[in-house]
N, C-alpha and C positions, 0 to 999 in steps of 0.2 A: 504494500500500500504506500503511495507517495505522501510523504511527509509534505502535513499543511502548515503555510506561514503564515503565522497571525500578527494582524494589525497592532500596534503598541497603543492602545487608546487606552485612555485614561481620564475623563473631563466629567466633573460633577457639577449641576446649575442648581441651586437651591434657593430658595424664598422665606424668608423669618424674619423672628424676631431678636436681637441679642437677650439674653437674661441674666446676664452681667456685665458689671463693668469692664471693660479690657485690661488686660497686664500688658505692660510695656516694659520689655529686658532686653538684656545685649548680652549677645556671644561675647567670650574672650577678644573677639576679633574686632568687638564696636560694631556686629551689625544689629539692628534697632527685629527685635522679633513681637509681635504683639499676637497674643491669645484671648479667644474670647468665645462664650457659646450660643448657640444659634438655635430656636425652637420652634420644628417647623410640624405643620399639624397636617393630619392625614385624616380623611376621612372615609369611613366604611357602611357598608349595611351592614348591619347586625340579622344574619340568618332566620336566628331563633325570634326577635320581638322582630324585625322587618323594618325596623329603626335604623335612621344613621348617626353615627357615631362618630367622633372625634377624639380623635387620641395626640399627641405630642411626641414626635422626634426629639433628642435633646443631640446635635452636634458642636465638637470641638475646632474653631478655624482656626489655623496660623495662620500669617504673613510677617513679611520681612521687608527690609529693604526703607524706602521714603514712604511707601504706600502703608508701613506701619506705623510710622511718625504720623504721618498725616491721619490715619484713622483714630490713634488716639486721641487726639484732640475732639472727634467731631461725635465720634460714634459713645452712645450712652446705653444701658441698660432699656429698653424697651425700643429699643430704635428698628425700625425698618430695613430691611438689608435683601440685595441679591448676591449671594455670592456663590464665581464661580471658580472653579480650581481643579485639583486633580485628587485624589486618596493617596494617604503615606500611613506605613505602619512603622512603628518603631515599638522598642524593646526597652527597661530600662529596671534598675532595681531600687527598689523603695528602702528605707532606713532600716525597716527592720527586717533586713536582704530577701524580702520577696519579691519575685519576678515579678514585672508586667508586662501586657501588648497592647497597646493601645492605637487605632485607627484615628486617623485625623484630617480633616480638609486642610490642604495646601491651598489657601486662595491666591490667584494670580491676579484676580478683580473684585472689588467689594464695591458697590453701589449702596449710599446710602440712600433711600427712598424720600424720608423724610425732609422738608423743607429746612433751609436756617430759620434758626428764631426770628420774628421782624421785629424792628427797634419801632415803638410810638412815634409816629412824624404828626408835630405838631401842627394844626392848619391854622392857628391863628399865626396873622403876619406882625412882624415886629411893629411896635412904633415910630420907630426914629427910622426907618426909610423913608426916602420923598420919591413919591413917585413922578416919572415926565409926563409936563402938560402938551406935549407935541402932537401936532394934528397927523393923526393918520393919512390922510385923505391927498397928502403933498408925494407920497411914498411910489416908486415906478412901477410898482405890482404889483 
């Protein structure tokens, strides 16, 4: 049988909410890594009652790089978010030398959904401006 070559794909698009605040760290190296989690809800019929149902995802995003600077600053605990990236597994032992394996989003893009806050713009106009008494009507167009 001929040996089949498979495609190296790897790309996850997700839709949430963060449910924490972000951690902002650096490798030994100064690069800027920020973690945060994502909770994305799924919905089903339930067989037995014929109901739909709503259950929660809970995933873990990295990134790195400016794009982790910049997200901590903007990105908060209930914020809106699409992020897309790829799946990374890594390995690692806890204090009290138990193993773990933990799955994680490597995000390459994070879109925040949500608006910037607007600042109050006041509509009253100053006092101490003078406005021109110039006639319009002299104007070439």
């Amino acid at each position: 049988m001929a040996e089949i070559r498979l495609g190296r794909i790897n790309y996850v698009i997700l839709m949430g909410r963060a449910t924490v605040e972000p951690t902002l760290r650096y490798n030994p190296k100064g690069t800027p890594f920020l973690n945060f989690q994502i909770a994305v809800n799924r919905v089903y019929k339930d067989k037995e009652t014929n109901e739909w149902k709503e259950v929660a995802n809970f995933f873990t995003v990295v990134t790195s790089g400016p794009q982790a600077e910049r997200l901590q600053e903007r990105l908060k605990k209930g914020s809106a978010v699409i992020v897309e990236g790829e799946l990374r597994s890594r390995s690692f032992e806890k204090e009290n030398g138990e193993k773990r394996n933990i799955v994680e989003i490597f995000a390459r893009r994070v879109q925040i959904l949500d608006k910037y806050p607007t600042e109050e713009v006041s509509e009253e106009m100053p006092e101490d401006i003078i406005l021109p008494d110039d006639n319009l009507d002299d104007l070439p167009f």
